[in-house]
HTML snippet that shows the backbone in 3Dmol.js (N, CA, C, O; Angstrom):
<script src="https://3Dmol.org/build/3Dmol-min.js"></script>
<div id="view" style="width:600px;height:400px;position:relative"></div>
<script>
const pdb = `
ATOM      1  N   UNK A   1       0.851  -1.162   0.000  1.00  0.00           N
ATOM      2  CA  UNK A   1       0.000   0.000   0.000  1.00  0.00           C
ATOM      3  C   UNK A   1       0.902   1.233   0.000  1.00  0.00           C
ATOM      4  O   UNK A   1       1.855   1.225   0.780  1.00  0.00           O
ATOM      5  N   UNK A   2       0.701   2.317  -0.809  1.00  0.00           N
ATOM      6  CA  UNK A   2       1.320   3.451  -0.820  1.00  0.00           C
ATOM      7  C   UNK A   2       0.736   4.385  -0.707  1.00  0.00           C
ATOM      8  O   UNK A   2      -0.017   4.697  -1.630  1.00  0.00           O
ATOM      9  N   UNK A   3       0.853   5.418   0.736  1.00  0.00           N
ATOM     10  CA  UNK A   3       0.185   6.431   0.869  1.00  0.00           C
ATOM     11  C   UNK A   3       1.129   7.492   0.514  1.00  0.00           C
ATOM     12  O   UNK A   3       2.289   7.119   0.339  1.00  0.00           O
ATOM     13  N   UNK A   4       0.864   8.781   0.367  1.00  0.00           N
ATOM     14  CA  UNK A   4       1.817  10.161   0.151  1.00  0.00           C
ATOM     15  C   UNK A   4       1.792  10.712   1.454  1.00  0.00           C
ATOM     16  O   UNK A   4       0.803  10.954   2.146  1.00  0.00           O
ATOM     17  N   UNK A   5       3.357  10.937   1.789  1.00  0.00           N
ATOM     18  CA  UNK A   5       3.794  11.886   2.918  1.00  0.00           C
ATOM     19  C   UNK A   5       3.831  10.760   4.238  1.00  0.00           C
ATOM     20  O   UNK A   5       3.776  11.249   5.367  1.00  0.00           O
ATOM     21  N   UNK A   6       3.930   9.118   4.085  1.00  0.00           N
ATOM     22  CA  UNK A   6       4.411   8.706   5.170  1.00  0.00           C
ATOM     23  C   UNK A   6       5.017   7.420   4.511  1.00  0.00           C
ATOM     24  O   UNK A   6       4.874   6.930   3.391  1.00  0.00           O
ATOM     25  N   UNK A   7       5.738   7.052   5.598  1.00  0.00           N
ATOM     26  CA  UNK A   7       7.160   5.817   5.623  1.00  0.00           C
ATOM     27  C   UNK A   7       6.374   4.445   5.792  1.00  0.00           C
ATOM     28  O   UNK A   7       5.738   4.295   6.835  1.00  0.00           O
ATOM     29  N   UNK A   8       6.374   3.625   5.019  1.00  0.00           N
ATOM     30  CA  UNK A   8       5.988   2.204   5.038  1.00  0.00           C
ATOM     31  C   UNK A   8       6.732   1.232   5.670  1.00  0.00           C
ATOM     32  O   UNK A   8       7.632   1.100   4.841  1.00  0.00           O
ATOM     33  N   UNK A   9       7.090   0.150   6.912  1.00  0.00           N
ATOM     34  CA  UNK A   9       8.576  -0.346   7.185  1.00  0.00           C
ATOM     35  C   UNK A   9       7.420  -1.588   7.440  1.00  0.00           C
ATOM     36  O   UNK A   9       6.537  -1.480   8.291  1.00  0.00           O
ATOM     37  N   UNK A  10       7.555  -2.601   6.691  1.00  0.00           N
ATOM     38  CA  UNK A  10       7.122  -4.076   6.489  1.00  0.00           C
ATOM     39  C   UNK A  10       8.700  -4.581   7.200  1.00  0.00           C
ATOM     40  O   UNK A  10       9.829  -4.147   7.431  1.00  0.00           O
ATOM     41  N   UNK A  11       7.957  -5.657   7.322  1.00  0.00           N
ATOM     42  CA  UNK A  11       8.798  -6.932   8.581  1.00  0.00           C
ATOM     43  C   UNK A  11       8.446  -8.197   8.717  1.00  0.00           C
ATOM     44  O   UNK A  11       7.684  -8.620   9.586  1.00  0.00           O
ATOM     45  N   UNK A  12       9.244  -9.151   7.461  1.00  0.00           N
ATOM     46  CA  UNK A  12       8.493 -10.417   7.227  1.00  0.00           C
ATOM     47  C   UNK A  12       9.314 -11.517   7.926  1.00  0.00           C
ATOM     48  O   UNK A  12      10.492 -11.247   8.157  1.00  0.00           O
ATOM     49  N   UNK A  13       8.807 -12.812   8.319  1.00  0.00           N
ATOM     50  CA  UNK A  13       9.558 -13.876   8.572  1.00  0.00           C
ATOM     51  C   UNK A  13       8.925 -14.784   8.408  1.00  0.00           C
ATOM     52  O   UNK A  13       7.702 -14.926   8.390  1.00  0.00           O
ATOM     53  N   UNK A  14      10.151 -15.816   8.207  1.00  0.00           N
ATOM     54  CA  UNK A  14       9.234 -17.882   8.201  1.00  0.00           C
ATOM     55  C   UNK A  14       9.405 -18.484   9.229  1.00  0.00           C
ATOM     56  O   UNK A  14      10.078 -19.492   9.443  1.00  0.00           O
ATOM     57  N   UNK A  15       8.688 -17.769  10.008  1.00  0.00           N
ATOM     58  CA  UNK A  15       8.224 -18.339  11.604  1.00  0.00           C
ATOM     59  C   UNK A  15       6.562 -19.200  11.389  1.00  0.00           C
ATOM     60  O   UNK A  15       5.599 -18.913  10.677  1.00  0.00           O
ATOM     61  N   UNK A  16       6.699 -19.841  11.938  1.00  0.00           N
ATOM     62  CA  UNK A  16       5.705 -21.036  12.005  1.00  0.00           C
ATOM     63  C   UNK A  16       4.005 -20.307  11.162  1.00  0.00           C
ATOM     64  O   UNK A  16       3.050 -20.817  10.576  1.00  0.00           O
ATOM     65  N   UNK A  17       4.469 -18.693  11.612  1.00  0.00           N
ATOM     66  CA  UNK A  17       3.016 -17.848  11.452  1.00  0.00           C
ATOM     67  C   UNK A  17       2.487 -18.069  12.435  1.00  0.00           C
ATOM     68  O   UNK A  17       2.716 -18.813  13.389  1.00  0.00           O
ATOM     69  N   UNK A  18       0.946 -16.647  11.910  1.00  0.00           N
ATOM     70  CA  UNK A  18       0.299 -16.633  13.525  1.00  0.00           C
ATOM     71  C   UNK A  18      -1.215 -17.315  13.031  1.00  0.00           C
ATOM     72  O   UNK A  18      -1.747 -17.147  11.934  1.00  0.00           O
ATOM     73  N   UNK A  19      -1.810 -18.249  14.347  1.00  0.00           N
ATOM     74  CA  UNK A  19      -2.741 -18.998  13.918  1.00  0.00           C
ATOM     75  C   UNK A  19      -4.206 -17.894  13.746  1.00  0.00           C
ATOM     76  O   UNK A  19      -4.417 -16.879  14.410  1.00  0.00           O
ATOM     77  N   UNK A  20      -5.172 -18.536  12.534  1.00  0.00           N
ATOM     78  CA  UNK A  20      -6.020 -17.955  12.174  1.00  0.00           C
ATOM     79  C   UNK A  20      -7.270 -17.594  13.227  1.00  0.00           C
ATOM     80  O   UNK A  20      -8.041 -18.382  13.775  1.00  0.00           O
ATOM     81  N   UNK A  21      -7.230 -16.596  13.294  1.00  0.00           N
ATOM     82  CA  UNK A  21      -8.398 -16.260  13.932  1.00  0.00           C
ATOM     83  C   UNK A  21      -7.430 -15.455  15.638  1.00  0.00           C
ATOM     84  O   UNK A  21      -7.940 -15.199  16.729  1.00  0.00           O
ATOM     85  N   UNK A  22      -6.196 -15.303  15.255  1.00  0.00           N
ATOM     86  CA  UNK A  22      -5.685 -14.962  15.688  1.00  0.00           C
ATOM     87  C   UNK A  22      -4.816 -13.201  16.214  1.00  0.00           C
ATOM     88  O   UNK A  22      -4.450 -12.583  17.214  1.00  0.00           O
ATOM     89  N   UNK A  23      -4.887 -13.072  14.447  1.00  0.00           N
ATOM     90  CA  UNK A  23      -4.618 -11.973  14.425  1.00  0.00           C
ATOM     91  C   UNK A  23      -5.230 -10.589  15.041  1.00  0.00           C
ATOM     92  O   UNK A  23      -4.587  -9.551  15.201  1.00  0.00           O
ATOM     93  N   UNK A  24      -6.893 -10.832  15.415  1.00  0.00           N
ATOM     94  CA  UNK A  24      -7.454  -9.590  15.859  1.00  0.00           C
ATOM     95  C   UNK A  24      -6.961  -9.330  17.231  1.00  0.00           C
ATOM     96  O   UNK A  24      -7.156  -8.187  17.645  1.00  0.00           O
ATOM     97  N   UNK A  25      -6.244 -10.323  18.170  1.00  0.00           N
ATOM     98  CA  UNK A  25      -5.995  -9.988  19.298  1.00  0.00           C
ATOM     99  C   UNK A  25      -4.372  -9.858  19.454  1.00  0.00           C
ATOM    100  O   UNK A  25      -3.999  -9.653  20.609  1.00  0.00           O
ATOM    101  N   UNK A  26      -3.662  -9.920  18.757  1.00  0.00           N
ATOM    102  CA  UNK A  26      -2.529  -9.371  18.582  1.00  0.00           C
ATOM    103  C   UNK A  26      -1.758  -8.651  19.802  1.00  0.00           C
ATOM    104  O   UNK A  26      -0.914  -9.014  20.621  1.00  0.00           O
ATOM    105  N   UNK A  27      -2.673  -7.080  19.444  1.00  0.00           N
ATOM    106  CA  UNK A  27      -2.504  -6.072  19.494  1.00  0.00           C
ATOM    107  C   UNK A  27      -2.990  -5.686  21.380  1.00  0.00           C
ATOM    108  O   UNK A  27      -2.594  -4.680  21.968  1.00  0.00           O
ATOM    109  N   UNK A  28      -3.716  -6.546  21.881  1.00  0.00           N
ATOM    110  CA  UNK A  28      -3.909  -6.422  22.978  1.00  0.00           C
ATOM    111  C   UNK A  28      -3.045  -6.488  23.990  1.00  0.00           C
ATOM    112  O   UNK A  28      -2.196  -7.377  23.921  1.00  0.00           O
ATOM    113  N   UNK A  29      -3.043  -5.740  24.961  1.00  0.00           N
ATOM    114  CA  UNK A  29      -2.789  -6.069  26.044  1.00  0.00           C
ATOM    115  C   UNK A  29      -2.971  -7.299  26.783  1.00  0.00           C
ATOM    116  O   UNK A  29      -4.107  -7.747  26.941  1.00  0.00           O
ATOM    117  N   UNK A  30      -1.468  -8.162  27.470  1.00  0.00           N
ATOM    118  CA  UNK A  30      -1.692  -8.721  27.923  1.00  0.00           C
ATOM    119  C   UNK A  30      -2.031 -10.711  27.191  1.00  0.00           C
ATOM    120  O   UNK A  30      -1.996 -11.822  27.718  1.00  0.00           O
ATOM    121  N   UNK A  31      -2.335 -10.182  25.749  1.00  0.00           N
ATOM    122  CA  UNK A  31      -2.240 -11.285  25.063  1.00  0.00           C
ATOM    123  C   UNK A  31      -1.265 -11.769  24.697  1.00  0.00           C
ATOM    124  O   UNK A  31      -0.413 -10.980  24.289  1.00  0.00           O
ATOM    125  N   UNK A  32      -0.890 -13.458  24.664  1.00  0.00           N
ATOM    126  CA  UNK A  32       0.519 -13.912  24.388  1.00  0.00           C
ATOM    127  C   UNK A  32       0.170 -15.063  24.244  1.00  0.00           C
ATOM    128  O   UNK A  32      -0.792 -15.472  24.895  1.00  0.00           O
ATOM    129  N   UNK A  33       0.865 -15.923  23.334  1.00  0.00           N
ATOM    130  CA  UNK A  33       1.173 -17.367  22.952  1.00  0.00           C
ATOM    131  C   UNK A  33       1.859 -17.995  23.668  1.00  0.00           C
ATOM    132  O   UNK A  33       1.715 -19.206  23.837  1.00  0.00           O
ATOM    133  N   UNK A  34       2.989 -17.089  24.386  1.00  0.00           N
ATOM    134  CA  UNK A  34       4.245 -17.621  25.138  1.00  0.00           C
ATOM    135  C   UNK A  34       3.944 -18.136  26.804  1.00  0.00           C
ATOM    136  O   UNK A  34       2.884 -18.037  27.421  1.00  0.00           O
ATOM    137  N   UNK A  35       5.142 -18.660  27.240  1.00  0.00           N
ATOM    138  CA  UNK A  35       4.899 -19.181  28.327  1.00  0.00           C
ATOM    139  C   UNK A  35       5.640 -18.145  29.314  1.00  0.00           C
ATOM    140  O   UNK A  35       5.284 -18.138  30.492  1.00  0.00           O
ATOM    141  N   UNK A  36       6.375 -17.513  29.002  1.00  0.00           N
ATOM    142  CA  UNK A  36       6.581 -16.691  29.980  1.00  0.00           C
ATOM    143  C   UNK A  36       6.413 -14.842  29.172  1.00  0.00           C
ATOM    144  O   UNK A  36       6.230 -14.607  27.978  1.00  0.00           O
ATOM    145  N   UNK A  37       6.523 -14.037  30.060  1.00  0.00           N
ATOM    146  CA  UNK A  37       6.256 -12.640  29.194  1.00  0.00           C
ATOM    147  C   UNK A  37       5.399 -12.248  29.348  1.00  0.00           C
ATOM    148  O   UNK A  37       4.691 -13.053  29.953  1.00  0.00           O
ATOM    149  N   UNK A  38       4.603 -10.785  29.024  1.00  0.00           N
ATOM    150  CA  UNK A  38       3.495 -10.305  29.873  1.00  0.00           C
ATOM    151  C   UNK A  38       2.649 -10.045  28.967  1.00  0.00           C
ATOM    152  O   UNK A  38       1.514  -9.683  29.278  1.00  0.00           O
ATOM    153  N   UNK A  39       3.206 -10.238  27.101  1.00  0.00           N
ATOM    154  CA  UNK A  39       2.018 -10.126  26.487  1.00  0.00           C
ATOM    155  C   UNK A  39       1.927  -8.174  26.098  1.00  0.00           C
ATOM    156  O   UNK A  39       1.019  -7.689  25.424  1.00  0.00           O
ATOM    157  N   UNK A  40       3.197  -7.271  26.775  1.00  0.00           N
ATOM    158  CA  UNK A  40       2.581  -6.119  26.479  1.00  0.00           C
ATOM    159  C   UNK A  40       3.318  -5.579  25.135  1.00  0.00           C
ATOM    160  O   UNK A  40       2.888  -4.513  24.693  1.00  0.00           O
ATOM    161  N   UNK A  41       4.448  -6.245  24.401  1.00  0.00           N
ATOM    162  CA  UNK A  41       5.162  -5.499  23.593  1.00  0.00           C
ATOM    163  C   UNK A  41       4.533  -4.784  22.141  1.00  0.00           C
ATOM    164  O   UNK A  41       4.925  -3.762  21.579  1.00  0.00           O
ATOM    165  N   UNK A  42       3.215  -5.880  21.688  1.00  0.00           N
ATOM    166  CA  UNK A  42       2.805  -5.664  20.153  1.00  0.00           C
ATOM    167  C   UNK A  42       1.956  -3.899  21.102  1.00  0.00           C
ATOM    168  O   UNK A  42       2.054  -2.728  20.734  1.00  0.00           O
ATOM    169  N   UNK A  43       1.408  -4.335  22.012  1.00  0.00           N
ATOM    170  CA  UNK A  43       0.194  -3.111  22.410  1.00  0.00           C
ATOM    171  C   UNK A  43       1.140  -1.774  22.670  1.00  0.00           C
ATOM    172  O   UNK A  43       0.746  -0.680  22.265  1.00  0.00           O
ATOM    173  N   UNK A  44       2.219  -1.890  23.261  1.00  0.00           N
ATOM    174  CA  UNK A  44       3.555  -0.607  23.306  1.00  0.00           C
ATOM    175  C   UNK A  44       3.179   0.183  22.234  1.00  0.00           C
ATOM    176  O   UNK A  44       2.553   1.224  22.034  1.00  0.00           O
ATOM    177  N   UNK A  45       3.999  -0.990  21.378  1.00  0.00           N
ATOM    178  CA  UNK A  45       4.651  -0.651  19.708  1.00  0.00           C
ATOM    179  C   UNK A  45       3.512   0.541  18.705  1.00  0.00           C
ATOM    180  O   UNK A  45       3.577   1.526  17.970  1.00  0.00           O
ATOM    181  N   UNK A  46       2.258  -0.663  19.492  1.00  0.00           N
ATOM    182  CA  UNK A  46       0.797   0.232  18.295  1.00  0.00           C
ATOM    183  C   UNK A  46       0.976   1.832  19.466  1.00  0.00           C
ATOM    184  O   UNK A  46       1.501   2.920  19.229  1.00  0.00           O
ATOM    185  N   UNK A  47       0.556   1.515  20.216  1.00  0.00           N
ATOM    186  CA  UNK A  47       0.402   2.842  21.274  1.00  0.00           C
ATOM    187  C   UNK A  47       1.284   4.275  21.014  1.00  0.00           C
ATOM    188  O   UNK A  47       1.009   5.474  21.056  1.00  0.00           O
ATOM    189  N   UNK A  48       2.534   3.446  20.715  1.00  0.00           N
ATOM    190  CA  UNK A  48       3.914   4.613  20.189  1.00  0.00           C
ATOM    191  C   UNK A  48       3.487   5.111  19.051  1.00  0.00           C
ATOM    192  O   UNK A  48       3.253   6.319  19.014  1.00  0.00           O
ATOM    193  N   UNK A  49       3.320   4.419  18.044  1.00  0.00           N
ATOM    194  CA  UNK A  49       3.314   4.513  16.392  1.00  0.00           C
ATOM    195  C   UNK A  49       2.486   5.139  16.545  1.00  0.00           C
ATOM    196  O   UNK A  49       2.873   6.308  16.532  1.00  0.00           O
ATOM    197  N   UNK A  50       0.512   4.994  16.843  1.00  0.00           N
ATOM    198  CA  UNK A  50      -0.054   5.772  16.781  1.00  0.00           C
ATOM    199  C   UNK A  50      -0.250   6.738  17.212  1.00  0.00           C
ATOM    200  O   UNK A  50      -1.195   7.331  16.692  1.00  0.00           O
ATOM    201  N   UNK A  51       0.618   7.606  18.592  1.00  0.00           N
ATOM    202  CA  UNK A  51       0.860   8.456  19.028  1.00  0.00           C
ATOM    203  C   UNK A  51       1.904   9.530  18.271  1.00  0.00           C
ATOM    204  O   UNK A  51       2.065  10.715  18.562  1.00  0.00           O
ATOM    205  N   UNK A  52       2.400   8.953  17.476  1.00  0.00           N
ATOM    206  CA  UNK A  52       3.221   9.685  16.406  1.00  0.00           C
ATOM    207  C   UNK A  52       2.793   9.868  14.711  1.00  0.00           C
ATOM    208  O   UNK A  52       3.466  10.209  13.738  1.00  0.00           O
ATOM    209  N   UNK A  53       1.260   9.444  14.877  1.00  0.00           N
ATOM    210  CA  UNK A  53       0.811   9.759  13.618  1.00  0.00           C
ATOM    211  C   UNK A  53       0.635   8.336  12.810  1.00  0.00           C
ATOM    212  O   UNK A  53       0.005   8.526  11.770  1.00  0.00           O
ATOM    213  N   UNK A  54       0.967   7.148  12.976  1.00  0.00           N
ATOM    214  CA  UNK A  54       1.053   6.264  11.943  1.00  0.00           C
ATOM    215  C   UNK A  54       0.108   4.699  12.316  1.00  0.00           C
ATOM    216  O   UNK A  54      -0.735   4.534  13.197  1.00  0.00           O
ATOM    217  N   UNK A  55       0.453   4.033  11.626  1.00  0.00           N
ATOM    218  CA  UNK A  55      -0.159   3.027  11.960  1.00  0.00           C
ATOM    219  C   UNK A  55       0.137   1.325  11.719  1.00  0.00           C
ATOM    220  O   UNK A  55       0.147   0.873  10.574  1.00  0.00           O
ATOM    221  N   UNK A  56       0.347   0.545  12.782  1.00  0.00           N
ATOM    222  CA  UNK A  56       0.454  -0.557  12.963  1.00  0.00           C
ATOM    223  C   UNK A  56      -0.407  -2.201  12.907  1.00  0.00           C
ATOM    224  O   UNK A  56      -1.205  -2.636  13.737  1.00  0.00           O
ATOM    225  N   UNK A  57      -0.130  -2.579  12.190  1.00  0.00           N
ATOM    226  CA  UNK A  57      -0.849  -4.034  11.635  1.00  0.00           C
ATOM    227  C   UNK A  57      -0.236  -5.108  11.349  1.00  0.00           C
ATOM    228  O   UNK A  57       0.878  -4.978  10.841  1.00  0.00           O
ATOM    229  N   UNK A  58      -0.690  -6.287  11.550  1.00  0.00           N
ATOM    230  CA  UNK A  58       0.003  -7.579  10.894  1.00  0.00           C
ATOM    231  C   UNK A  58      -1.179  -8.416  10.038  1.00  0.00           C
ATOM    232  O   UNK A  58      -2.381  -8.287  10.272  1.00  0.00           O
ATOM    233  N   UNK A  59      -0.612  -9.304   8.998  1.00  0.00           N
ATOM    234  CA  UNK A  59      -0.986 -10.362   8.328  1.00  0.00           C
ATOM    235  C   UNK A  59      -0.395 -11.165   8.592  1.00  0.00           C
ATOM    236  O   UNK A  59       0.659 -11.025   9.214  1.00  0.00           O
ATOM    237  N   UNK A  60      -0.973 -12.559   8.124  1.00  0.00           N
ATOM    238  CA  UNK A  60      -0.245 -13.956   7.771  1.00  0.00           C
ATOM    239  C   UNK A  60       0.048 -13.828   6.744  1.00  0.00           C
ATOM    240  O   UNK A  60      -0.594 -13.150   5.942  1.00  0.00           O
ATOM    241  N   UNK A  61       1.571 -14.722   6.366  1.00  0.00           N
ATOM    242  CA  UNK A  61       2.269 -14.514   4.775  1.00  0.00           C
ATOM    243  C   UNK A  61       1.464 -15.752   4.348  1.00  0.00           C
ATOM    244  O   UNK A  61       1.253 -16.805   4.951  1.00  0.00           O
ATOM    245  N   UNK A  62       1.041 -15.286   3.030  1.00  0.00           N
ATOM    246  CA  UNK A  62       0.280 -16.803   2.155  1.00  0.00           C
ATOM    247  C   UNK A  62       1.474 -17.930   2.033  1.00  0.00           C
ATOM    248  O   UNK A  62       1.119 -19.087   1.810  1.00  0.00           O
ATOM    249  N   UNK A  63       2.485 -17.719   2.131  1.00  0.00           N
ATOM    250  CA  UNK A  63       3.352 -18.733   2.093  1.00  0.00           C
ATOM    251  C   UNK A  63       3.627 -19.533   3.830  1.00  0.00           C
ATOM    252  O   UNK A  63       3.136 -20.577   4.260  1.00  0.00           O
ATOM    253  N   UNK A  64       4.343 -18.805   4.342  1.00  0.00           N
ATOM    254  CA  UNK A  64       4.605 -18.964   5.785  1.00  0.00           C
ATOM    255  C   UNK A  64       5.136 -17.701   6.631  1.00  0.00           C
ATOM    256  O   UNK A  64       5.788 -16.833   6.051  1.00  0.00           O
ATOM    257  N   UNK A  65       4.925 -17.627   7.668  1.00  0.00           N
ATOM    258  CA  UNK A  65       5.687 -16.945   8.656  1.00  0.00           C
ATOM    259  C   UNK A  65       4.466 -15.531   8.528  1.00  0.00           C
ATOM    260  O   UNK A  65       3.625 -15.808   7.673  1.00  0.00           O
ATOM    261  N   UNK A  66       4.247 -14.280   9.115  1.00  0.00           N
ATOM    262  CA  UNK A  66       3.898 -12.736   9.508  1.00  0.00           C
ATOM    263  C   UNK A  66       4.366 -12.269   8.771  1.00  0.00           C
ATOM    264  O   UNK A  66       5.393 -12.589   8.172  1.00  0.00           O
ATOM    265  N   UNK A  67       3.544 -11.190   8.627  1.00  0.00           N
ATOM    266  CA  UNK A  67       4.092  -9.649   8.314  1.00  0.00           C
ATOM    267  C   UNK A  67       3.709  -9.095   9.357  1.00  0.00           C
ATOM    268  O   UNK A  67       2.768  -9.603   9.966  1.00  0.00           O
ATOM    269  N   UNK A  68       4.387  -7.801   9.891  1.00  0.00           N
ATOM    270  CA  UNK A  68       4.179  -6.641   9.959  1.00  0.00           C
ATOM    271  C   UNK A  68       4.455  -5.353   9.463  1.00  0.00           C
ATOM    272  O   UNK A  68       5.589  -4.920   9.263  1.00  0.00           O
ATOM    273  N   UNK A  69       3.506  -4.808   9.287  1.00  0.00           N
ATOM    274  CA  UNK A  69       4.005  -3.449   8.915  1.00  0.00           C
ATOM    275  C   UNK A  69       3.458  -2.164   9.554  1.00  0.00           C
ATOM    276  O   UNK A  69       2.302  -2.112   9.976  1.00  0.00           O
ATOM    277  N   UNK A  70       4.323  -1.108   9.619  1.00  0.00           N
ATOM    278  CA  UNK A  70       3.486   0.240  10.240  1.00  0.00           C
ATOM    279  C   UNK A  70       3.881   1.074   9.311  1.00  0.00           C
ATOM    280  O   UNK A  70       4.894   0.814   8.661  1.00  0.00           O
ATOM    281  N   UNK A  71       3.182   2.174   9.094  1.00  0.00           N
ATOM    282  CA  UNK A  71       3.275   3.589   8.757  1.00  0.00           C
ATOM    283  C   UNK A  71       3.800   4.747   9.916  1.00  0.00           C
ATOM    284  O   UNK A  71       3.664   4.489  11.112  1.00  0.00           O
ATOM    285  N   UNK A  72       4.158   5.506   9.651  1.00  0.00           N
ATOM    286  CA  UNK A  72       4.356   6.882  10.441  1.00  0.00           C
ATOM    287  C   UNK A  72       4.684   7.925   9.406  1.00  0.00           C
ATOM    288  O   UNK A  72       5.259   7.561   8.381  1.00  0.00           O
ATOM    289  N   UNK A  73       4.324   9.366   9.609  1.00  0.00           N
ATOM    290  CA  UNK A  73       4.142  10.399   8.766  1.00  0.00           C
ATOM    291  C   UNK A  73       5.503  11.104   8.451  1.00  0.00           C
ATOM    292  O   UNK A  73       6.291  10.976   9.388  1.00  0.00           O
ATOM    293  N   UNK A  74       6.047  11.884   7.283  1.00  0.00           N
ATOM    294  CA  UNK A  74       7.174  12.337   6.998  1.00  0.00           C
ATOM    295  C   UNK A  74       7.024  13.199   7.888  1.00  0.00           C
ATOM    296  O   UNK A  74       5.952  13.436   8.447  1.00  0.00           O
ATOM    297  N   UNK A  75       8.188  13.803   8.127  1.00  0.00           N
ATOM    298  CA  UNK A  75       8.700  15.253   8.948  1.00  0.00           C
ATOM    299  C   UNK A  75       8.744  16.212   7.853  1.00  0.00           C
ATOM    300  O   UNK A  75       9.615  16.023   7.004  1.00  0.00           O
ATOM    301  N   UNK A  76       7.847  17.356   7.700  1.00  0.00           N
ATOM    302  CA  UNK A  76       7.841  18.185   6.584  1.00  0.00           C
ATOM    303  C   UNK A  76       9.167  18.718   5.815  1.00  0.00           C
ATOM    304  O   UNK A  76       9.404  18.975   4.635  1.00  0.00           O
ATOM    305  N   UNK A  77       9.957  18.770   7.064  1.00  0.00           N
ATOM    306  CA  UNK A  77      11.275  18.915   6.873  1.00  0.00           C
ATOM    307  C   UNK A  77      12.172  17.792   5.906  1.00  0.00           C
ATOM    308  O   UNK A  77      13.131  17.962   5.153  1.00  0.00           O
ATOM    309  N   UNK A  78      11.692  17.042   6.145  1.00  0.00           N
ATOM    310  CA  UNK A  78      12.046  15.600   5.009  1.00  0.00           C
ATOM    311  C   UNK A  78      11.382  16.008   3.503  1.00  0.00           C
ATOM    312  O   UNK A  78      12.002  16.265   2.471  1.00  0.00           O
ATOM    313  N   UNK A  79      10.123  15.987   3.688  1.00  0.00           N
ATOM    314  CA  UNK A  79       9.330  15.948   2.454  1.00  0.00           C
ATOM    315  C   UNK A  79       9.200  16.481   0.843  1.00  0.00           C
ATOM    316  O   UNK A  79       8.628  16.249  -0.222  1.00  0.00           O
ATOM    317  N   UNK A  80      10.228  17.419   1.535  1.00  0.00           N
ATOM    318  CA  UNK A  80      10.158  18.926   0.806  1.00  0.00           C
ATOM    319  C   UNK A  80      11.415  18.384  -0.586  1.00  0.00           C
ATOM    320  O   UNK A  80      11.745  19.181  -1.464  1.00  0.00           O
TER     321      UNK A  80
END
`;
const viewer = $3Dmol.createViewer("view");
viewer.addModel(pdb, "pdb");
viewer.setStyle({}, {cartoon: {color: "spectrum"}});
viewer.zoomTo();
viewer.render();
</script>
């Protein structure tokens, strides 16, 4: 996806992937797959990003493993 006036930074891997029906809770607080960990890092990450203008999401790769990607907005000072 290409918007004008912000930074795209995708982040793929062939990690097992995340299971279906999975992805809407991601982003929560407190949610985790793992056995140890508190579950808060994906909810940080969105909290930061969207506090700076942009925006954070993941898919499953049709092949294997996540994406993520976020947006955040140019610095006008960049843009120009």
């Amino acid at each position: 996806m290409s918007e004008p006036n912000v930074v795209t930074v995708t982040v793929c891997d062939s990690s097992p992937g995340i299971a279906p029906g999975h992805i809407e809770y991601l982003f929560e607080p407190f949610d985790t797959t793992k056995t140890t960990g508190l579950g808060m890092g994906l909810s940080i990450c969105r909290a930061i990003i969207e506090a700076l203008g942009g925006r954070l999401w993941a898919r499953a790769d049709v092949l294997s493993g996540a994406i993520f990607e976020y947006t955040t907005p140019v610095h006008s000072a960049v843009s120009s």
